[in-house]
N, CA and C atoms as a LAMMPS dump frame, in Angstrom:
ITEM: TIMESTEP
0
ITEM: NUMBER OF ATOMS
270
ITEM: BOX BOUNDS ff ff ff
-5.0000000000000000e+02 5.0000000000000000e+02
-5.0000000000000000e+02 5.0000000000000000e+02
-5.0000000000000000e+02 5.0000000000000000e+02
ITEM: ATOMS id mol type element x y z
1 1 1 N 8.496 9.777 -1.914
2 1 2 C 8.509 8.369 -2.262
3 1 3 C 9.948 7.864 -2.177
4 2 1 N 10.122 7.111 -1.483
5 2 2 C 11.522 5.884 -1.52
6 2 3 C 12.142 5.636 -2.774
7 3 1 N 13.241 5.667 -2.994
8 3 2 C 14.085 5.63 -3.993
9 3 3 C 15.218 4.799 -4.077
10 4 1 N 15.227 4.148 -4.919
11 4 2 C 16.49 3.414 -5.278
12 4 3 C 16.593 3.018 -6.718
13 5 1 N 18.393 3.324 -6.745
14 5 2 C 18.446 3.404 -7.916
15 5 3 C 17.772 4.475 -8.645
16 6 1 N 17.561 5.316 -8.38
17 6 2 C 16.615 6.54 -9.275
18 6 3 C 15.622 6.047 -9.548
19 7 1 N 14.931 4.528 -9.164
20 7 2 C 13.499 4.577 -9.447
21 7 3 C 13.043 4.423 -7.861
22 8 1 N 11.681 4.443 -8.085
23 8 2 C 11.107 3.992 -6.86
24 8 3 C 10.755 2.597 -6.193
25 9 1 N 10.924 2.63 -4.877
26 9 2 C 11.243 0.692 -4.48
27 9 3 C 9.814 1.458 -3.933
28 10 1 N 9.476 -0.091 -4.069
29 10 2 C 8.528 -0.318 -3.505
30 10 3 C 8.495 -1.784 -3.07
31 11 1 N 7.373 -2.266 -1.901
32 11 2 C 7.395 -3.817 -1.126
33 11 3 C 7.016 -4.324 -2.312
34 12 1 N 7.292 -5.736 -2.255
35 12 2 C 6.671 -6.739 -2.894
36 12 3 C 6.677 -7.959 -2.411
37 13 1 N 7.786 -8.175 -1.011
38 13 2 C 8.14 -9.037 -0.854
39 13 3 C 7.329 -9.612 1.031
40 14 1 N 6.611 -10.536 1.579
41 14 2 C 6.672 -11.197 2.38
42 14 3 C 7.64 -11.132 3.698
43 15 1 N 8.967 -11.792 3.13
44 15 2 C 10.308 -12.213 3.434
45 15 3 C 11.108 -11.613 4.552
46 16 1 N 11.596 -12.258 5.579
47 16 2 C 11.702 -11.211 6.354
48 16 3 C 13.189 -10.656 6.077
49 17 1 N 13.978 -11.519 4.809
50 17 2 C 15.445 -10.391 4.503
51 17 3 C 14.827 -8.651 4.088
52 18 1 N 13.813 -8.447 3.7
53 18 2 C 13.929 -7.33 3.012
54 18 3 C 13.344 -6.533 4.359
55 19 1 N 12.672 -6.965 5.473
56 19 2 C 12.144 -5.809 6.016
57 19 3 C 10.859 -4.962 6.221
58 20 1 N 10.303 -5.468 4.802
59 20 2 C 9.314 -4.65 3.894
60 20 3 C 7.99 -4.409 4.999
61 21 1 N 7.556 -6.194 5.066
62 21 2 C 5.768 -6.075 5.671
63 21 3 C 6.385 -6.63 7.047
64 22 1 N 5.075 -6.009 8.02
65 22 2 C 5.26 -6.271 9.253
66 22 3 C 3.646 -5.846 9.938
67 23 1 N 3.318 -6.586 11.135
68 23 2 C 1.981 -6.372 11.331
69 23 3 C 2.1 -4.894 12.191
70 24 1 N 1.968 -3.868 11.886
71 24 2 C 2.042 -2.754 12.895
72 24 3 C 1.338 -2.584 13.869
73 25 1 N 0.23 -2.714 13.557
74 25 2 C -0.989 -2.816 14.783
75 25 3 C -2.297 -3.59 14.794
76 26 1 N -3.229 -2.996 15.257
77 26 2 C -4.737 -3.978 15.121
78 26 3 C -5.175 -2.782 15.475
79 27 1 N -6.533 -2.875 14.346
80 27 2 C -7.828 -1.885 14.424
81 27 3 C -8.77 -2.498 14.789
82 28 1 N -9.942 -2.047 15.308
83 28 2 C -11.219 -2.321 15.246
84 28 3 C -11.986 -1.447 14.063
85 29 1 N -13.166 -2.059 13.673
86 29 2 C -14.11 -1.289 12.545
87 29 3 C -15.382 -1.173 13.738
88 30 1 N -15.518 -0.094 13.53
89 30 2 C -16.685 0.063 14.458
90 30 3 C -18.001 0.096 13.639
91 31 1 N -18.959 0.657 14.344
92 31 2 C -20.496 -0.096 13.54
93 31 3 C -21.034 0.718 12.652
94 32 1 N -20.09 1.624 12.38
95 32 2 C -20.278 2.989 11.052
96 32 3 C -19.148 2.353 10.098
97 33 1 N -18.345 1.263 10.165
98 33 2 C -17.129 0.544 9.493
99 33 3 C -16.605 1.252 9.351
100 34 1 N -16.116 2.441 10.332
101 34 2 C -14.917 3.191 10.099
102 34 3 C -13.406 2.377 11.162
103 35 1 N -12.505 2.945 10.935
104 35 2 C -11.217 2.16 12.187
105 35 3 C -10.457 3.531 11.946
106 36 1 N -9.705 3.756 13.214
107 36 2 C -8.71 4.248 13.199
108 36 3 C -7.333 4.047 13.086
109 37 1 N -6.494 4.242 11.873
110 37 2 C -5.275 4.268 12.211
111 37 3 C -4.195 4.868 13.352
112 38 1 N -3.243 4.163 14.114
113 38 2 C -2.951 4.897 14.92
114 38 3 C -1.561 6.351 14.827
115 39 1 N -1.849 7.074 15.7
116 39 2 C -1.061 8.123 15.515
117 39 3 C 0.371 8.078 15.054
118 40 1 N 0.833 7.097 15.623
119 40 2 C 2.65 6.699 15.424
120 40 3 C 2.558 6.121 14.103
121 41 1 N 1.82 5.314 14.127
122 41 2 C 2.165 5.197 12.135
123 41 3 C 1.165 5.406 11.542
124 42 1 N 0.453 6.684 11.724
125 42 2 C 0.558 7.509 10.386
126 42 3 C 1.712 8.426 10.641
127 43 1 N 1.917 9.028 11.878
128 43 2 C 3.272 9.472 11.579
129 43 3 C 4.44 8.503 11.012
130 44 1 N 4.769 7.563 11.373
131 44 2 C 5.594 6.626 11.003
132 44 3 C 5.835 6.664 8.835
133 45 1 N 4.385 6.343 8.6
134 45 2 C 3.634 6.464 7.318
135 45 3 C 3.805 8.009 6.452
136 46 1 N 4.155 8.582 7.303
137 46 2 C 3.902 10.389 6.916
138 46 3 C 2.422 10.313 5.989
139 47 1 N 1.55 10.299 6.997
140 47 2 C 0.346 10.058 6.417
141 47 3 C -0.379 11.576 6.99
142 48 1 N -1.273 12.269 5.769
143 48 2 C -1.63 13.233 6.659
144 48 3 C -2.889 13.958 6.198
145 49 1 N -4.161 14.397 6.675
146 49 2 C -5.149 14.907 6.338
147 49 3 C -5.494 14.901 5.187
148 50 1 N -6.235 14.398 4.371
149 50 2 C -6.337 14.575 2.57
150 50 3 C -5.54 13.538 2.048
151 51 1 N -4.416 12.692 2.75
152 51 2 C -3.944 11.987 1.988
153 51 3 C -4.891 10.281 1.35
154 52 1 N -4.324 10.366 0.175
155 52 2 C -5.485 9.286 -0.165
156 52 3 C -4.85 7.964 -0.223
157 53 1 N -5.667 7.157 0.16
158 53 2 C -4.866 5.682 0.186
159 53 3 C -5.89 4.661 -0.85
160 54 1 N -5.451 3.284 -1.606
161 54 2 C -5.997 2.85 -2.351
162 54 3 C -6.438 1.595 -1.293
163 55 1 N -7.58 0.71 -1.554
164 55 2 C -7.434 -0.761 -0.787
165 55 3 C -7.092 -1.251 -1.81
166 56 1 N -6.621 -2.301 -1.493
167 56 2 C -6.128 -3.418 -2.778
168 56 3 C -6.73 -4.685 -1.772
169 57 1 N -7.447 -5.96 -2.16
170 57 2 C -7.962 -6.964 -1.991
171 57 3 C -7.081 -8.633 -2.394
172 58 1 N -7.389 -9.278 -1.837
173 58 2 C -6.353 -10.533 -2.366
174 58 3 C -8.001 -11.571 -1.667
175 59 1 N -8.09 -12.268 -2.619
176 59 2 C -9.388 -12.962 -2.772
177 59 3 C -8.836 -14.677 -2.649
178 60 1 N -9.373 -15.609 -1.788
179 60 2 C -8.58 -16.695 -1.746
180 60 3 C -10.049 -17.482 -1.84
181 61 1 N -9.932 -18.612 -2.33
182 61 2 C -11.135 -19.055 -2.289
183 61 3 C -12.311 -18.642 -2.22
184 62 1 N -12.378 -17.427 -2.927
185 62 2 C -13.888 -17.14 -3.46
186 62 3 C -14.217 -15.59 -2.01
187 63 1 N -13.206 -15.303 -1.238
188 63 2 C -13.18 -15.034 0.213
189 63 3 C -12.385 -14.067 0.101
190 64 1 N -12.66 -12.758 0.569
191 64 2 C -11.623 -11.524 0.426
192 64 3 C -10.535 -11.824 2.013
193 65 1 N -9.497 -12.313 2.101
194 65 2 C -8.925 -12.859 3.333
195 65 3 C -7.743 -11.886 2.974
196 66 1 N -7.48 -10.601 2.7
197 66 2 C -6.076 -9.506 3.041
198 66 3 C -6.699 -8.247 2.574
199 67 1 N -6.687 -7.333 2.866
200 67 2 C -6.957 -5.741 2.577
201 67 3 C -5.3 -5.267 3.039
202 68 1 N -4.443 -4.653 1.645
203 68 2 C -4.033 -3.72 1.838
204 68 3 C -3.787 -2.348 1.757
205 69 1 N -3.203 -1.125 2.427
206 69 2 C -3.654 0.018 1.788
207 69 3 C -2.456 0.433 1.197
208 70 1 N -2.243 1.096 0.061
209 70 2 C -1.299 1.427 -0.437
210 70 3 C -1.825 2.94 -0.792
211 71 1 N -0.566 3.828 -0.546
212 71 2 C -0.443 5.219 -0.918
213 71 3 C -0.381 4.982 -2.196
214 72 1 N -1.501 5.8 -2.679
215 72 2 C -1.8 6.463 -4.18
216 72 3 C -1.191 7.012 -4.92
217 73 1 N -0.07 7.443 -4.395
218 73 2 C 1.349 7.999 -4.834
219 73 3 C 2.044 6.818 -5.183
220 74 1 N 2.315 6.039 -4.608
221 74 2 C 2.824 4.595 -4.977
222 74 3 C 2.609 3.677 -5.695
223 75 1 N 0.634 3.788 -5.899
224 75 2 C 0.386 2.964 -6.679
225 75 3 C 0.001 3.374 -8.11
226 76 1 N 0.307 4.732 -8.089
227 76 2 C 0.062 5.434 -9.542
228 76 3 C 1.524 5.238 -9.811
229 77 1 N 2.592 5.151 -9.618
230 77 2 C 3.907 5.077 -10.047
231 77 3 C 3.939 3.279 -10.266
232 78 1 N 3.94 2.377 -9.597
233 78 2 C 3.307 0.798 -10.355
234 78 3 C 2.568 0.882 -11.599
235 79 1 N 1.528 1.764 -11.293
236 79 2 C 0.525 1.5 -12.827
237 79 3 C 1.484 1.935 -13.753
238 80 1 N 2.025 2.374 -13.615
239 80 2 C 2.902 3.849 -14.8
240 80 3 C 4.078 2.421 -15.598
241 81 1 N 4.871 1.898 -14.364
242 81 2 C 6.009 1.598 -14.514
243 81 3 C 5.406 -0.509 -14.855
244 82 1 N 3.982 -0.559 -14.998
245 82 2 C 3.364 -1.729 -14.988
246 82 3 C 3.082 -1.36 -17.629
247 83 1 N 2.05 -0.385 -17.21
248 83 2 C 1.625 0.128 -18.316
249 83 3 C 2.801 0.49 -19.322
250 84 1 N 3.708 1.682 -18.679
251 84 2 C 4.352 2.392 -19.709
252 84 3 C 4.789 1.472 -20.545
253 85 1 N 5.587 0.308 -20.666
254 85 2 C 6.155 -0.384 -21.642
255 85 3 C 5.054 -0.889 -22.889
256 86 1 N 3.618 -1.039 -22.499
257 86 2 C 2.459 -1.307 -23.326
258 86 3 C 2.462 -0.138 -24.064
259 87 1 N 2.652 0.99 -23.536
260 87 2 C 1.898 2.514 -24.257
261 87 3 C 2.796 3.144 -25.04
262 88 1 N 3.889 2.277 -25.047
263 88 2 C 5.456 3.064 -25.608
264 88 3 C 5.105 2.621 -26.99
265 89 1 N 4.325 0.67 -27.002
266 89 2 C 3.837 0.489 -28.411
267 89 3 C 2.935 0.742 -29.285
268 90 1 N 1.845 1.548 -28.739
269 90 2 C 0.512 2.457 -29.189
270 90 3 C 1.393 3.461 -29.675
């Protein structure tokens, strides 16, 4: 996982100063709704057999209009660093 500052960065941002999002490619879903990611980025991704990815949804008018996937590694370190300050007061 990416690091800065001794914590972990992660995107959040749009914008094109940071770099972050960018359209990498285009899938098709075929008629089993599976798609393939392509080889260069999952290498790119260091993505690899077993690795698990989360969807995350962004709902606009009633209309699911963005699917992204985020490594599960990434997004268990958000929940952590979202939560921990709640659980420090339990």
């Amino acid at each position: 996982m990416p690091k800065k500052n001794g914590k972990a960065a992660f995107c959040s941002s749009l914008s094109k100063e940071t770099g972050c999002c960018k359209v990498e490619s285009i899938v098709a879903v075929d008629e089993r709704g599976q798609m393939v990611l392509p080889k260069e980025l999952r290498e790119k991704a260091k993505l690899r057999a077993g690795d698990k990815l989360a969807i995350v949804s962004w709902d606009k008018g009633g209309e699911i209009c963005c699917l992204y996937l985020i490594k599960t590694d990434y997004l268990a370190e958000s929940v952590r660093g979202f939560l921990g300050p709640m659980l420090k007061e339990v």
